[in-house]
C-alpha positions in Angstrom: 262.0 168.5 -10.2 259.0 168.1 -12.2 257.9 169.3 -15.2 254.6 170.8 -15.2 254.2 170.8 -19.5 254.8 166.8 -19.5 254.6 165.4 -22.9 253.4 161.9 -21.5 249.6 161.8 -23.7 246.7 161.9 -21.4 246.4 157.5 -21.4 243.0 156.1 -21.0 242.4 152.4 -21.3 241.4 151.4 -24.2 238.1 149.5 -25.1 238.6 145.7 -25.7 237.2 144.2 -28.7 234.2 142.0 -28.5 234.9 138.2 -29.0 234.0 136.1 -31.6 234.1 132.2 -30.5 233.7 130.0 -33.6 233.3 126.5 -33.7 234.0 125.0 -37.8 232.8 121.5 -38.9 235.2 121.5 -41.4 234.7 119.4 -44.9 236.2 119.8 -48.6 233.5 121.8 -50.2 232.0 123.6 -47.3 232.5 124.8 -43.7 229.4 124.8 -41.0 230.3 127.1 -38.3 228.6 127.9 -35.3 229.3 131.0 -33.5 228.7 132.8 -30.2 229.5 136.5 -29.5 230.7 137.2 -26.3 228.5 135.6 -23.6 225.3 135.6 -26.0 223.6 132.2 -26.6 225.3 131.0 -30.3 223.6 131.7 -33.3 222.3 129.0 -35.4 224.8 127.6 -37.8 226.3 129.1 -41.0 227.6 127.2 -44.2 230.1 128.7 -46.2 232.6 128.0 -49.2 236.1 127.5 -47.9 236.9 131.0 -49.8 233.9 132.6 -48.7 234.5 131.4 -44.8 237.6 133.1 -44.9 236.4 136.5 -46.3 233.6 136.3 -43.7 236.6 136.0 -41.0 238.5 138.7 -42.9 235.3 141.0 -42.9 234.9 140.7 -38.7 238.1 141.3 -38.2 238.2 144.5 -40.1 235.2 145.4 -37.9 236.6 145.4 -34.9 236.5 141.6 -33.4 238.0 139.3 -31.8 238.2 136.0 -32.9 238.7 132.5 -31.4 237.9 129.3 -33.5 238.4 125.8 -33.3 237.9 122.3 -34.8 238.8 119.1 -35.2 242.1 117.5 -36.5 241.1 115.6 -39.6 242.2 114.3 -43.3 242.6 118.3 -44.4 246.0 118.7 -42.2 246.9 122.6 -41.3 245.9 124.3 -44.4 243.2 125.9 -42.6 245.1 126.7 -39.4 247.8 128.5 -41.4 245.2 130.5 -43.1 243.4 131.9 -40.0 246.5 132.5 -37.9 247.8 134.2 -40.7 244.9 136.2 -40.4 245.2 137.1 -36.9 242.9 134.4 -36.0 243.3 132.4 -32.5 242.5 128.5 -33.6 242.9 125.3 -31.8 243.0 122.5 -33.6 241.6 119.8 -31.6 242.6 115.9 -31.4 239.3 113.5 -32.0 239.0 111.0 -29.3 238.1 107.1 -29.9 
């Protein structure tokens, strides 16, 4: 028999967050990043401070996003890939071709 004073909550689904798809040209002293927002046309490049990038990151994530990013495997290693995973960050590290 049923219960008619269910305690199951009243689910509704539950808005996704919008996506942030970054693309970093990673050097020592600075990363350029170039970014699109859902199915927008990117923005023009950014240039941040290594410290400062990862703030930025730390700041959209706080407001809500979603964030993909991705660049290429260099002379840096994973540094970077540990950092934004850590964060909650999806990031592909990407193999350069000859």
């Amino acid at each position: 028999m049923l219960n008619q004073h269910s305690t199951t909550p009243n689910l509704t689904p539950t808005q996704p967050k919008p996506l942030l798809k970054i693309a970093l040209d990673v050097h020592l002293a600075w990363h350029v990043i170039a970014v699109q927002e859902e199915g927008a046309s990117p923005k023009s490049p950014q240039r941040f401070k290594p410290a400062d990038f990862l703030q930025w990151i730390q700041q959209k994530l706080t407001a809500g996003y979603r964030i993909v990013t991705c660049y290429e495997a260099g002379p840096f290693g994973y540094d970077l890939h540990r950092q934004l995973t850590a964060l909650g960050v999806t990031n592909y590290v990407i193999r350069p071709r000859n």
